[in-house]
C-alpha positions in Angstrom: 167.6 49.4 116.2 166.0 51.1 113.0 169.0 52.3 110.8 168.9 55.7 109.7 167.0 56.6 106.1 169.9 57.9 103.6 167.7 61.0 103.3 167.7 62.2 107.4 171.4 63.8 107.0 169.7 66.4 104.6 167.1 66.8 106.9 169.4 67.4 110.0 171.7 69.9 108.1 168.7 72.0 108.0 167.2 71.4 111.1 169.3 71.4 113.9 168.5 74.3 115.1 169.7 78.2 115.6 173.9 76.7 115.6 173.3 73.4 114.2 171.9 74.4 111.0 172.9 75.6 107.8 171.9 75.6 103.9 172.9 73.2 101.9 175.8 73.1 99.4 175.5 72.9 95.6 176.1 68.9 95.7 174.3 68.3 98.8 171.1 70.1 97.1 171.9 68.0 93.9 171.9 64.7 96.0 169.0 65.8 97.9 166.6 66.9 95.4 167.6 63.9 93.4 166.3 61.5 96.1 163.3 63.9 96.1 162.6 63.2 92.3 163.2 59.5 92.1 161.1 59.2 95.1 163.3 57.6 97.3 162.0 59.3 100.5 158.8 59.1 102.4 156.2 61.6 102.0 156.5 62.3 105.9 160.3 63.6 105.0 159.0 65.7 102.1 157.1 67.9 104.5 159.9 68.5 106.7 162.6 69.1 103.9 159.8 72.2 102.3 159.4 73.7 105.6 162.3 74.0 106.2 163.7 75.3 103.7 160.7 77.5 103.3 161.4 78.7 106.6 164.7 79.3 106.4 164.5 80.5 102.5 166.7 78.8 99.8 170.1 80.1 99.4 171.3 80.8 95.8 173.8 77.4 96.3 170.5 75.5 96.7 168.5 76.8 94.0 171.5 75.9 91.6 171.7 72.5 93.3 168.2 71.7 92.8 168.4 73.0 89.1 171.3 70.6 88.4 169.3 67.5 89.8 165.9 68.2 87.6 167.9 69.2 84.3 169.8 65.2 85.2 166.0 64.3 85.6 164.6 65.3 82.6 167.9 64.2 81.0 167.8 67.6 79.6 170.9 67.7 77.1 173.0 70.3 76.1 172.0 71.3 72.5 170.0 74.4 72.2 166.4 73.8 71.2 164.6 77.7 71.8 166.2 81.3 71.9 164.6 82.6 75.3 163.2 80.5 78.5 160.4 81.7 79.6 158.8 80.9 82.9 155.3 80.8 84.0 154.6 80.0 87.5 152.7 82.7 89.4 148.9 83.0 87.9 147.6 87.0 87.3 144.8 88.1 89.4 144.2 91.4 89.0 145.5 92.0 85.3 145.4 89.9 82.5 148.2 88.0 81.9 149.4 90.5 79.2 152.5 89.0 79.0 151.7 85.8 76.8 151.3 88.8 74.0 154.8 89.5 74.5 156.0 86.5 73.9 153.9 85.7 70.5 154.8 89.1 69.6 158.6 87.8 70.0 157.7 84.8 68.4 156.3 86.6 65.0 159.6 88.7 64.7 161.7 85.1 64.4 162.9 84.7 68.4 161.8 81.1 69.7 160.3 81.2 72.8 159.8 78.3 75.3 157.4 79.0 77.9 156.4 76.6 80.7 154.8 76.9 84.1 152.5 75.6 86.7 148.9 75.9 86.9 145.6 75.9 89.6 148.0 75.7 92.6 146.3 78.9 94.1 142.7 79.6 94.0 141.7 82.9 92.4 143.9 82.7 89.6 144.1 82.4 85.9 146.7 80.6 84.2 148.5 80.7 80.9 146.9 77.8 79.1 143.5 79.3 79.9 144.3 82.0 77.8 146.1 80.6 75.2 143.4 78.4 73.9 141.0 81.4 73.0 144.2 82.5 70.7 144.1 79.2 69.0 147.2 77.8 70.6 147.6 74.1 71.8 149.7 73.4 75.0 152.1 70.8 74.4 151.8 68.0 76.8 155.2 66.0 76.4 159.2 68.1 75.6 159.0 66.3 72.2 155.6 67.8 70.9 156.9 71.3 72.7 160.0 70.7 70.1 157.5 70.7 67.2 155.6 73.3 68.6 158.3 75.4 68.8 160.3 74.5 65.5 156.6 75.3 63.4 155.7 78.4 65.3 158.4 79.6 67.2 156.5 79.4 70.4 155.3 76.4 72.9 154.4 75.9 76.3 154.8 73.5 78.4 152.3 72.7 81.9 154.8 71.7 84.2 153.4 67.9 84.3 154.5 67.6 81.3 157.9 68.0 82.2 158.2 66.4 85.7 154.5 64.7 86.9 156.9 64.5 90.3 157.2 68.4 90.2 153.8 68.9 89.2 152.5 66.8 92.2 155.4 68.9 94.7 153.7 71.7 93.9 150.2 71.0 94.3 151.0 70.4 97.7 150.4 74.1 98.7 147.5 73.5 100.4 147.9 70.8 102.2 151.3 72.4 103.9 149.7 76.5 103.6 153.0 77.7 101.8 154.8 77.7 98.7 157.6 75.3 98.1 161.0 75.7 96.4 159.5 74.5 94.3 158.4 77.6 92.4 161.8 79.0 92.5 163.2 76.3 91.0 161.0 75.5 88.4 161.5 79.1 86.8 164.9 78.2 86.1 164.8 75.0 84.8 165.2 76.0 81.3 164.2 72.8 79.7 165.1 73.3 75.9 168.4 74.5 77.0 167.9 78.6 75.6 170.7 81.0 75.6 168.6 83.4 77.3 166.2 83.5 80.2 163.6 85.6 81.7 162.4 85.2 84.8 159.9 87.1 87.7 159.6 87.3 91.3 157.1 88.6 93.7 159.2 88.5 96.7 162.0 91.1 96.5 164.4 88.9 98.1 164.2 86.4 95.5 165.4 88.1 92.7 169.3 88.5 94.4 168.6 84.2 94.4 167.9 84.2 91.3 171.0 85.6 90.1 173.7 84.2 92.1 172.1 81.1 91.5 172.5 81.2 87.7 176.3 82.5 88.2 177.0 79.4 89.8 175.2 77.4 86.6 176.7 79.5 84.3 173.8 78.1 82.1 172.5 81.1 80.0 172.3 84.7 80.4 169.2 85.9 82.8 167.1 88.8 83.7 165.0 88.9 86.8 162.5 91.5 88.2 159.6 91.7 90.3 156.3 91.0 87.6 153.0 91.8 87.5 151.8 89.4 90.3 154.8 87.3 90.1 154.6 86.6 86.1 157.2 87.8 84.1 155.2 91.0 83.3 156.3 94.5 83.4 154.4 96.7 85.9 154.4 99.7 83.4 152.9 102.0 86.6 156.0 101.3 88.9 159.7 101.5 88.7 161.3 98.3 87.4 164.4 97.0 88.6 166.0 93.8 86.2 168.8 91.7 87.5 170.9 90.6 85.0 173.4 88.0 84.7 175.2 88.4 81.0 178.4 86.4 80.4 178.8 85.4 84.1 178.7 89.4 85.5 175.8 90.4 87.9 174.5 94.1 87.2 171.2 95.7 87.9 169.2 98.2 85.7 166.7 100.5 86.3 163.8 101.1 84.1 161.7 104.0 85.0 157.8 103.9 85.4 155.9 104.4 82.2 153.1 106.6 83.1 152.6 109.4 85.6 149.5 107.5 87.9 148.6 103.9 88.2 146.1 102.3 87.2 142.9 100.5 88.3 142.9 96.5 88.6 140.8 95.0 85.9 137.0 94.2 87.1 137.0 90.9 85.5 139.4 89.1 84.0 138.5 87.9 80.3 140.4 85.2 78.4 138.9 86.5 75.1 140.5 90.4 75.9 144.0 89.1 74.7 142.4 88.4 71.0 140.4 91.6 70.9 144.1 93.4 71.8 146.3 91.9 69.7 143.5 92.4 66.9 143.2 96.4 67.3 139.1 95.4 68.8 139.9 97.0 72.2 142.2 99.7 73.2 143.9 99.7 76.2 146.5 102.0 77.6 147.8 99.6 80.2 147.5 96.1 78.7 149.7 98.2 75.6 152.3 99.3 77.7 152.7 95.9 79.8 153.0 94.0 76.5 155.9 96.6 75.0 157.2 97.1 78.1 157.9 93.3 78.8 158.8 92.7 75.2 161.1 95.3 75.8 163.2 93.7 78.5 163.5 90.4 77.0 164.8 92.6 73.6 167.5 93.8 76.1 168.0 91.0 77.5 169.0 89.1 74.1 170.9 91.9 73.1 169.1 93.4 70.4 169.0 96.8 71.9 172.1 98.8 74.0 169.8 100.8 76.3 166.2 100.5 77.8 165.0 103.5 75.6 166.1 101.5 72.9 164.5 98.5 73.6 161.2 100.0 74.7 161.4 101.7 70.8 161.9 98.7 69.1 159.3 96.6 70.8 156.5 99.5 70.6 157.7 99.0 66.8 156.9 95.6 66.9 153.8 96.2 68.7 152.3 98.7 65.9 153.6 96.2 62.5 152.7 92.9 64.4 150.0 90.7 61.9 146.4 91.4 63.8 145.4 88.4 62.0 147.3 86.2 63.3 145.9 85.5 66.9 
C-alpha cells in the first residue's frame, strides 16, 4: 500500500469536513507553506490546499504562519534595509494608480520606501511597473539591485518574481483555479527589506481584521490597513476611510472622514503618461490630488510624523505643493 505524502495531514486538517476541519496553527502554516515553496508537493495537492483555504478564508494564525515560512525563504534577515513596506498587489482599473505619487513624494522628503507587488494576474488592469517606467524609474529585478535602488533614491520596487519565482508562478494560477489565492494576502505582508513600518490595502472588508491580528502575532513592524482604491494602497478621497493600525503590539482603528462632498467619475481611460503631467503641474486634477495627499497622509501617520489625521493630511498637502516638479 502507497504510504501517505508528508503533505496530506495539512490537507486533511482543512478538509475533513463541517466537524473535522479547522485552520491551521501558526507552525502548522509555517511547515505547510514551507513544503509549498521548496516544492515538495505535487501540483495536484496545491489545488486542493488554495481551495480550501480560499473557501474557508485564512485565519490571522495562518497568514502569520505563511509569512514566517517565505521571510525563512528569501532568507530575509533581520537588519533594516527601507523605512516603510509598501505593498502592491491589486492592479487600478478605474483610477490611476495615484498612489505610486505618494510614495515618490515620501521618497523626495528623505523616507525610504520599498514597494513590491504582483503584476498581469487579472485581465483589465494596470500595474505599477507600467507606470513607473514613463516616470523614468527602473524596476529592480533581484533584492540586491532593489538595495541599490533604494539606498540611491530612496525608492525601489520589486515584481514579485523577483523575490520568489515560486510565488510569482502561485499566483498566476488565478485562472486556471477562477479565484485568488492566499497568496495575495500574504505577499502584502512579506516585508522583504525588513521596514519598521508597513502599509497595506484590502478590497474585502474582512481582510483588514486578518491583516492585523496577523501582524500582532509577528510582532514584525508597526501596520496600517484599509480598504484602497481597488485593493491598492490608495486612499478613496470620496468615501470614509477606516485604517487599522497595529503600533507597538496594540490594535486600534481610525476613522478618516471623506474628503469631498460627491464622488467622482471613474477615469475614461487610463494613461500611464497622466502621472508625469500631475506631478509636473501639466494637468490638474481634483481627485488624483486628493488621492495622492490623502494616502501620503496615512503613511505620515502611520510613521509617526503627525498626532492626528488633520495633521497628517496638512503636512502631506505641504509636501504635495513644495515637491520638485522636475524631478519625475
Amino acid at each position: 500500500m502507497q504510504e501517505e505524502h508528508p503533505f496530506a495531514p495539512y490537507i486533511r486538517i482543512l478538509g475533513k469536513g463541517k466537524r473535522g476541519s479547522r485552520g491551521l496553527t501558526v507552525e502548522e502554516a509555517r511547515e505547510a507553506m514551507t513544503m509549498v515553496l521548496k516544492d515538495e508537493i505535487t501540483a495536484e495537492q496545491l489545488g486542493a490546499f488554495l481551495m480550501l483555504l480560499r473557501v474557508k478564508e485564512e485565519t490571522a494564525e495562518e497568514v502569520a504562519g505563511f509569512v514566517q515560512a517565505i521571510r525563512d525563504f528569501i532568507k530575509s534577515g533581520k537588519a533594516s534595509e527601507a523605512d516603510l513596506d509598501w505593498s502592491s498587489y491589486a492592479g487600478k482599473r478605474r483610477h490611476s494608480p495615484w498612489y505610486v505619487l505618494s510614495a515618490l513624494l515620501l521618497a523626495e522628503n528623505g523616507i525610504k520606501v520599498c514597494m513590491h507587488g504582483a503584476e498581469g494576474h487579472t485581465a483589465g488592469r494596470i500595474y505599477t511597473s507600467e507606470v513607473l517606467r514613463p516616470l523614468g524609474i527602473e524596476t529592480s529585478m533581484t533584492l540586491d539591485d532593489a538595495r541599490q535602488k533604494i539606498t540611491e533614491n530612496n525608492f525601489c520596487y520589486m515584481p514579485l518574481q523577483a523575490i520568489s519565482q515560486r510565488l510569482k508562478d502561485i499566483i498566476e494560477l488565478r485562472p486556471f483555479l477562477g479565484l485568488r489565492s492566499p497568496i495575495h494576502t500574504v505577499g502584502r505582508m512579506m516585508n522583504p527589506l525588513n521596514a519598521p513600518y508597513s502599509i497595506q490595502a484590502i478590497f474585502h472588508p474582512g481582510y483588514q481584521k486578518v491583516h492585523q491580528e496577523a501582524e500582532q502575532i509577528l510582532a514584525e513592524a508597526d501596520i496600517a490597513v484599509f480598504k484602497g482604491e481597488a485593493g491598492e494602497v490608495e486612499r478613496n478621497p470620496d468615501t470614509e476611510c477606516t485604517v487599522s493600525y497595529v503600533k507597538k503590539g496594540e490594535m486600534f482603528d481610525e476613522i478618516w472622514p471623506p474628503m469631498f462632498e460627491k464622488r467622482h467619475m471613474k477615469e475614461k481611460e487610463i494613461d500611464p503618461m497622466r502621472l508625469s503631467s500631475v506631478w509636473k503641474g501639466e494637468e490638474s486634477d481634483e481627485y488624483a490630488q486628493a488621492a495622492i495627499v490623502g494616502t501620503t497622509a496615512i503613511a505620515l501617520r502611520l510613521m509617526e510624523k503627525a498626532d492626528s489625521p488633520e495633521a497628517a493630511l496638512k503636512m502631506a498637502e505641504d509636501m504635495w505643493q513644495s515637491r520638485d516638479k522636475n524631478r519625475h
